[in-house]
C-alpha positions as CSV (number, residue, x, y, z in Angstrom):
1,X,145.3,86.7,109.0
2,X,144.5,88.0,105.2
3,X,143.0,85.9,103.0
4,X,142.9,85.8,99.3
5,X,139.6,87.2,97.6
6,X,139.2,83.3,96.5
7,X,139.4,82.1,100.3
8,X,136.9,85.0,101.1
9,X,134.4,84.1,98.8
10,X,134.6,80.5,100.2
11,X,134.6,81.5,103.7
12,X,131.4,83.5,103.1
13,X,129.6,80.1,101.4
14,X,130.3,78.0,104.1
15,X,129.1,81.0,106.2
16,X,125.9,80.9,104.9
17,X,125.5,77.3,104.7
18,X,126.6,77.1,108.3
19,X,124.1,79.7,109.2
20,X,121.1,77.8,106.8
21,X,121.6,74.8,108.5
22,X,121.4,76.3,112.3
23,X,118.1,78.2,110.6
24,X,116.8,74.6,109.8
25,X,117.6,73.3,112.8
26,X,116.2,75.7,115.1
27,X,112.6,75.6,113.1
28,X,112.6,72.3,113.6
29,X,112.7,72.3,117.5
30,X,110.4,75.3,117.5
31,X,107.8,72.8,115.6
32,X,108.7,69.8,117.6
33,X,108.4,72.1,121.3
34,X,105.0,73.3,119.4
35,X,106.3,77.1,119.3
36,X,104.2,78.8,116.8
37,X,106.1,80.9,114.3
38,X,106.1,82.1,110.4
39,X,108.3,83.0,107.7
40,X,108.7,86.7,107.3
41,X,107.1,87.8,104.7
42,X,108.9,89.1,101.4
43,X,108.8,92.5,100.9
44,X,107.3,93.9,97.5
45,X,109.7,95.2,95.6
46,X,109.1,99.1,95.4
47,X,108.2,100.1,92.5
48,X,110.8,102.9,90.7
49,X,109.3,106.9,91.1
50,X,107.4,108.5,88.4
51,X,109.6,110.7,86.5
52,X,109.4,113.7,88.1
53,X,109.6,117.6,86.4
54,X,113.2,117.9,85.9
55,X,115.6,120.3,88.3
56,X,115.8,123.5,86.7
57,X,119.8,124.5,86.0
58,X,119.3,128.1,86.9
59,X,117.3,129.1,90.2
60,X,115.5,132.5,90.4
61,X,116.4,134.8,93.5
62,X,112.4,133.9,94.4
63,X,113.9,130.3,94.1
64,X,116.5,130.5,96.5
65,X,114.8,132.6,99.0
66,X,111.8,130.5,99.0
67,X,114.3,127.5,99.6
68,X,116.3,129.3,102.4
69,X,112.9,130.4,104.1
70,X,111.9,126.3,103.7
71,X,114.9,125.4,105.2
72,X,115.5,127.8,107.9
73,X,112.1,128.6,108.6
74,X,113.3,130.2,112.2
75,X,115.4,132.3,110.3
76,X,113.7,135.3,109.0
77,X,115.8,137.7,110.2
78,X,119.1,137.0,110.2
79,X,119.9,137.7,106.7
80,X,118.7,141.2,106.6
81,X,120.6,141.6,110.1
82,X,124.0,140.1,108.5
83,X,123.7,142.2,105.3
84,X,123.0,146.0,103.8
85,X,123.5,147.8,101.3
86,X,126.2,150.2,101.1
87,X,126.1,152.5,98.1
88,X,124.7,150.3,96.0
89,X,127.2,146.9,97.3
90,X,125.8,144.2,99.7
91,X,128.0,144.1,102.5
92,X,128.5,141.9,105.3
93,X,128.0,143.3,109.0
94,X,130.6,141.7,111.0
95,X,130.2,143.9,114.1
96,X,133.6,145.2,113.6
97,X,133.7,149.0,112.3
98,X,135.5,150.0,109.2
């Protein structure tokens, strides 16, 4: 069954008014069968972050190591393993020979 966005919004009231009422209802018997219990407490709103140092547009080769190293701290390594230089060109080592 598809219902109009008008019939959704309506379905979603009487939702929530259906679901406000059971709410109500259950507290009640909680109270009356001496159940102790509380309303949540609101959240704080979070306050918005301090504006921060902006991103830099262009990253350093220091930059992007240091962020590769951050990342994949495990992976020391593997870069220098992958790659060389071959007269004066960084190549990739695929394992297969040229």
């Amino acid at each position: 069954m598809v219902l109009s966005r008008r019939n959704r919004e309506l379905y979603a009231q009487d939702e929530l008014r259906r679901l406000r009422g059971e709410n109500a209802r259950l507290k009640e018997l909680l109270i009356q069968h001496g159940v102790a219990w509380e309303e949540p407490a609101i959240p704080e709103p979070v306050p918005d972050p301090t504006e921060s140092a902006p991103t830099p547009a262009h990253f350093t080769t220091d930059d992007k190591i240091a962020l590769f190293r951050r990342l994949f701290p495990g992976a020391r390594g593997c870069l220098s393993a992958a790659l060389g230089v071959v007269q004066g060109h960084i190549r990739l080592f695929t394992g297969m020979r040229q």
